[in-house]
N, C-alpha and C positions, 0 to 999 in steps of 0.2 A: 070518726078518725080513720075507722078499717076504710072505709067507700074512697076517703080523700085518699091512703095509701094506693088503692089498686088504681083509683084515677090519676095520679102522680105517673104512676107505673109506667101505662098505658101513651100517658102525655108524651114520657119520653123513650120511646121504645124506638127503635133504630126504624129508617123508612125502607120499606122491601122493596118499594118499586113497585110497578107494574106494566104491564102489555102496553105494547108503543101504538097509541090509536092517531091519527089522524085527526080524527074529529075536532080535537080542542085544540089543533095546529091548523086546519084549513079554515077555520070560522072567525079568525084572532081579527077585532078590531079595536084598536086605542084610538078613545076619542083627545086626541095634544093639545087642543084647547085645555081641556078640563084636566088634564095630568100636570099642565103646568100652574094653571091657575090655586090647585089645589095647595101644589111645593111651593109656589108661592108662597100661602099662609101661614108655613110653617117658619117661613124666614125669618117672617115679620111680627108674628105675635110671640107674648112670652106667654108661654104655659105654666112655667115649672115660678111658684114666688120663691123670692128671695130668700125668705129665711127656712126653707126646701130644698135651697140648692148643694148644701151643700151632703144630705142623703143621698141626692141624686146622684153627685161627683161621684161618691161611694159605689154606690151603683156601676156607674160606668167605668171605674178601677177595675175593678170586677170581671168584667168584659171583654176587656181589652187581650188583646192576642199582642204579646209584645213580641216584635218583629226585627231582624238583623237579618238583610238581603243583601248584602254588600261585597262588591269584589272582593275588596281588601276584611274581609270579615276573617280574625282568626281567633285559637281556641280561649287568649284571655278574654277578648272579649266579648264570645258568649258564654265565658263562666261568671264574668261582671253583671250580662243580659241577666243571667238567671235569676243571681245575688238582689238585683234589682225588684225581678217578679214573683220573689219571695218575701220582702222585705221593701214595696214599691213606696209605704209611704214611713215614715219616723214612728217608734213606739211611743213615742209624745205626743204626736198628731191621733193616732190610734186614741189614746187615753182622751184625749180632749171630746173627740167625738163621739166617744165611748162606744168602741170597736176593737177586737183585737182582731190577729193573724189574718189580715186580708191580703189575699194577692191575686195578682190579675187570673186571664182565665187560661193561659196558654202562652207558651213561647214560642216560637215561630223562629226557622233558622231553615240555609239549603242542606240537604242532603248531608254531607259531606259532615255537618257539626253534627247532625242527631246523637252520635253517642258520646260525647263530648257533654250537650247540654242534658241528657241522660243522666250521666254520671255526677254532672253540677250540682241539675235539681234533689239527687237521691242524697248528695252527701250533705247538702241543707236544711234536708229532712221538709221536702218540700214535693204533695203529691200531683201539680198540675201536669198536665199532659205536655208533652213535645209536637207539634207540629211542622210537617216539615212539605214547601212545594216539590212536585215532583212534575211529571210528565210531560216535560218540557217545557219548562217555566221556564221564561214569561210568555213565548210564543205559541206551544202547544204544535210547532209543524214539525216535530221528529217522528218517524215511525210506528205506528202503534204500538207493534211489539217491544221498541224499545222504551215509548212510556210505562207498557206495561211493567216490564221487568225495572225501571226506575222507583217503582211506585211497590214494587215488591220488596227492594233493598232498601229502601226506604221504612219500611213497615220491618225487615229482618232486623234493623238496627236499633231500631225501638221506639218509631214515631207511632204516635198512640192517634194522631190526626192524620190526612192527608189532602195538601191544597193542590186540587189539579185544575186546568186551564185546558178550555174546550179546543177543540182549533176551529177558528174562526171562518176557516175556507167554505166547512160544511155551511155554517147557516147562511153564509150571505150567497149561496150557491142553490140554496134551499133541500140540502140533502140529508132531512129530515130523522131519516130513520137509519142514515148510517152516523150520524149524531146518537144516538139514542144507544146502536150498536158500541161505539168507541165508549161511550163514557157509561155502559151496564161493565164491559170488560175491566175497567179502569176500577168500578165497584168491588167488582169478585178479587180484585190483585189486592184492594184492602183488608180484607180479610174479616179480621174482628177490628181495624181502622176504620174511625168516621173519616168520611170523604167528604170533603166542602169541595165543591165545584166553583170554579169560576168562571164568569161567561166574559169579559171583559166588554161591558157595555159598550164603553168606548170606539168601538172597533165596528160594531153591527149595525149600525145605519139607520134605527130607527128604532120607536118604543114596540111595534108587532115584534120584530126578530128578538126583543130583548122579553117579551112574555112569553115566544114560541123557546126561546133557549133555556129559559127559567124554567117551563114547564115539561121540557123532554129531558132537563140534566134531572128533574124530580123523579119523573116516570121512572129512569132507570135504576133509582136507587139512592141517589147524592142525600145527605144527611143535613147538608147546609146547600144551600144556593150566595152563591160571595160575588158582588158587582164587578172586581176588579182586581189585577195584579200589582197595582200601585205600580206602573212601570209605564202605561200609560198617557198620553197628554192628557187626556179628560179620564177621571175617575169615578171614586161616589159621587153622586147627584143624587139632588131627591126627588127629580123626577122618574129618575130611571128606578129608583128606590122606589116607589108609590107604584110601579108597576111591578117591579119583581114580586111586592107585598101582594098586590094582588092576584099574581099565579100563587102564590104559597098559599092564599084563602081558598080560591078555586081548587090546588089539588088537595088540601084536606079535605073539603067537602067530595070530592070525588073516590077517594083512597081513605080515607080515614087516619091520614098518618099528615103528623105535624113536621115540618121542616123548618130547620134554621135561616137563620138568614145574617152575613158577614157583610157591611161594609166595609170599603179600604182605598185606600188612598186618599190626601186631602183634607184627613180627621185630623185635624193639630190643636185648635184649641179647647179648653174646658166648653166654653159655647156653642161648639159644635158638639162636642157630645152629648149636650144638653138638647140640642135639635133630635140628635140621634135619637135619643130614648124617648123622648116626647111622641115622633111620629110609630116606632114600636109599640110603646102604650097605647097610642089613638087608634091606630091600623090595623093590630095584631091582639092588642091583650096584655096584660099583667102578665099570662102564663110565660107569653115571651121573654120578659123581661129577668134572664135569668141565662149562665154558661150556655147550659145544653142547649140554647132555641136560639141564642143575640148572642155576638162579637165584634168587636170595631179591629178590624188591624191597622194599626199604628206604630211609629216608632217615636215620635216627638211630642205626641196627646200625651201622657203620664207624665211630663214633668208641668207642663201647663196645670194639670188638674192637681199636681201636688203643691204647686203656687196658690192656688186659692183654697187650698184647705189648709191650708196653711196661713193666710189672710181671715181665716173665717172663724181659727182657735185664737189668732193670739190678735187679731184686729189690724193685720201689719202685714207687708209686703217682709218675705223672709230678705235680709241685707243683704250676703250672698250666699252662694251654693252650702258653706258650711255650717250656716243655721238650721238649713233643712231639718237634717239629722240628730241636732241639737236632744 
């Protein structure tokens, strides 16, 4: 028990970074035959039976980073957001599947709510973290200095996460090591904040820049590597996913330090989550499968996945919204 304790320990110990080498960014070849053929098969087979699904659902409740990025976002309703990710599925449904006090793994809100949803979660007696984008989200092309100091007020206000977005100029530009530069500074402005990086696949042009971006936001420290700002046209995919997984293997075996990893955008229904954790388990590990290492951000996936656990205790589609809760 003491071995598994220190080994737990160890598992999730914050990633330190290290020295920005070249090496593992001049050698980068993805063979896209085989990265897509691979995603593929995750589309198409079912992994998880049926009378397993709905553990798994559980699971990916769990995980989920519930998310409110909206213009029009004000403080009722991220104090509803919260109310929600403390209390995501019915004490009914709980009982059925014989579970209590589950709630997602994180709230996710801009800047400007952090202490707002702060305040929500404390007074629900609810200890998930606050996440909050900063450093020029969604674009990433403001100032350094002034991501920094976003990502510092952000962290003053009392975000216990922080989602920052690479800027994209650097990699498709190949300027590697001031990549590497930007987002170690972006680390030290977190402070005692985990930092999920985001690379916005989308945007980088191919599966090499999306390993070489995965692998220098690690270098410098990132705690998570996240596909995407959900903002967007093309988002999570699991090809781009089967390559980030595989810089996150490559830098553990090189650093010794395990990173997370965030999809987002595009996770809407229960079956996509069910993908989601399938290719975690295949690719990463059981240890993955857990807050500190797996996140989906979403905003619409929790009510999908509370439709079928809700189907799965009482054998019924709930009639409408106020059954839920029943």
């Amino acid at each position: 028990y003491n071995e598994y304790k220190s080994y737990l320990s160890k598992m999730l110990d914050r990633n330190d970074g290290m020295v920005f080498s070249s090496d593992w960014i001049d050698k980068v070849h993805v063979n896209h035959p085989a990265v897509e053929y691979y995603a593929n098969l995750y589309k198409t087979r079912r992994a998880i039976k049926k009378a397993e699904q709905a553990g798994w659902l559980v699971k990916a409740l769990t995980v989920i980073d519930l998310t409110t990025l909206a213009g029009d976002d004000t403080n009722s309703n991220v104090k509803r957001l919260c109310e929600y990710a403390k209390y995501p599925v019915s004490a009914k449904i709980q009982e059925q599947l014989g579970f209590e006090k589950l709630t997602v793994g994180a709230v996710c809100v801009y800047p400007n709510m952090i202490e707002n949803a702060v305040a929500a979660l404390k007074k629900n007696g609810c200890n998930i973290p606050v996440a909050s984008v900063a450093a020029g989200f969604p674009e990433g092309q403001t100032p350094l200095e002034t991501r920094i100091r976003e990502v510092e007020l952000a962290v003053a206000a009392g975000a216990g996460e922080i989602d920052i977005v690479i800027n994209r100029t650097l990699v498709l530009e190949g300027r590697w090591e001031e990549l590497y530069d930007e987002v170690k500074q972006l680390r030290e402005a977190c402070g005692k904040a985990h930092l999920k990086t985001i690379i916005a696949t989308g945007h980088l042009g191919n599966y090499e820049n999306v390993y070489r971006a995965s692998m220098i936001s690690m270098m410098a420290g990132s705690d998570f590597i996240k596909t995407s700002t959900g903002k967007e046209s093309v988002n999570a995919t699991l090809p781009v996913a089967l390559v980030m997984i595989r810089a996150i293997r490559d830098y553990e075996e090189l650093s010794g330090f395990r990173v997370g990893f965030k999809p987002a955008g595009g996770i809407r229904t229960a079956k996509d989550a069910l993908q989601w954790l399938t290719l975690i388990k295949e690719e990463l590990g059981n240890d993955w499968l857990n807050p500190q290492l797996f996140r989906m951000g979403a905003s619409s996936l929790l009510g999908d996945i509370e439709r079928q656990l809700y189907h799965y205790s009482y054998g019924r589609y709930a009639n409408n919204v106020y059954d839920v809760g029943m």
